[in-house]
N, C-alpha and C positions, 0 to 999 in steps of 0.2 A: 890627904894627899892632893894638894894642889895643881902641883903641874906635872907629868904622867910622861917620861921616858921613850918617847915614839918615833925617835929619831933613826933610830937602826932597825925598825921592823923590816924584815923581809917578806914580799912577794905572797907568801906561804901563808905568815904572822896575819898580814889584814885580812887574806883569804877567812882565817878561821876566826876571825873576831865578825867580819860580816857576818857570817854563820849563825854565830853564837850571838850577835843580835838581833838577828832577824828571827833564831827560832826559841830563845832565852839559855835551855840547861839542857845539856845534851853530851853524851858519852863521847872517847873517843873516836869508837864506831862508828856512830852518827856520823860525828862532822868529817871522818875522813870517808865516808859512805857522800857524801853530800857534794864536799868539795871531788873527789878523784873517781867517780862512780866505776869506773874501767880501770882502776888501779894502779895509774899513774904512777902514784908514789907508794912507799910501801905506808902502811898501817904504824909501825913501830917509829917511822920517822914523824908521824904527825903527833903522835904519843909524846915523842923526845920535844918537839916544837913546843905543844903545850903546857908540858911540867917545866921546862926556859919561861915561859908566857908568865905561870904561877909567882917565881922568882921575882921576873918585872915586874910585878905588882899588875898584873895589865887579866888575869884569869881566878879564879878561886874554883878550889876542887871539893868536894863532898862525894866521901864513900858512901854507897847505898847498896847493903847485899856485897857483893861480889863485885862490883861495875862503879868506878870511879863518873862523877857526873861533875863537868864543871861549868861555871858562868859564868861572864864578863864583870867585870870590878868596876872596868871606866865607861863610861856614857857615850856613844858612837858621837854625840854631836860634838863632846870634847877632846875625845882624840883628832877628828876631824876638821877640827877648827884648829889646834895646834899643831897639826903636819901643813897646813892650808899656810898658817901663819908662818912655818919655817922655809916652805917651795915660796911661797911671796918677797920674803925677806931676801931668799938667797939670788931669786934667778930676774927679780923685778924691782929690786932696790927697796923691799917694802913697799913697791906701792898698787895697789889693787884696780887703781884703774889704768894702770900699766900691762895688766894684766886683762882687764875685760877688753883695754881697745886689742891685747896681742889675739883672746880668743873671737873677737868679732873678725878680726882680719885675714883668721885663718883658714876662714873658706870650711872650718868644719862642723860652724852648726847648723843645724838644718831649722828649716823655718819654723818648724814649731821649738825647738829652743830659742829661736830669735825671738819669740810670740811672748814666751813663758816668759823671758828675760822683760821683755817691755812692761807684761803686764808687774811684774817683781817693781821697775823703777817709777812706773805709773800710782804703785799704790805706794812707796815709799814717796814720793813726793806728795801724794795728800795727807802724808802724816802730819 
């Protein structure tokens, strides 16, 4: 599966994929205990979300006992890079540095991402 359906995730969808990468294989309880701790949303919708998830190709589920356990199918860096690549395409004409001069301009990073970004183009140039 090459290129991975990530165009229509909702809100909700990346919530539970961060989750589910940051902490590998986890119940629905988990991730809805994790993401809604105050119970936000109901339980039974974060359930519905992630058997849709399964469908996409985007979750894989395994019974264990009684308690459904699933985990992420796609690589955080690849979906990532391919919703990156569609918000660039769509709203920068494709172009990225259309994009770093809009987030430099925006007055919203604070100096240590200014820091982190220098040191990022400092060491790609002594590549």
């Amino acid at each position: 599966m090459s290129k991975i359906n990530n165009q229509n995730l909702s809100e909700i969808e990346w919530g539970i994929m961060r989750v589910l990468w940051d902490k590998g294989v986890l119940s629905v309880k988990d991730v809805w205990n994790k993401l809604y701790p105050n119970g936000e949303k109901a339980y039974t919708t974060i359930q519905t979300y992630m058997d849709r998830m399964i469908e996409k190709g985007l979750l894989r589920k395994e019974k264990i006992g009684l308690v459904n356990f699933y985990q992420p199918v796609v690589q955080q860096e690849k979906m990532m890079s391919q919703a990156t690549d569609r918000f660039v395409s769509n709203a920068f004409g494709g172009s990225f540095g259309h994009l770093a001069a809009f987030l430099v301009g925006s007055g919203k990073l604070s100096s240590e991402d200014i820091n982190k970004i220098k040191k990022l183009i400092n060491e790609a140039e002594g590549e």
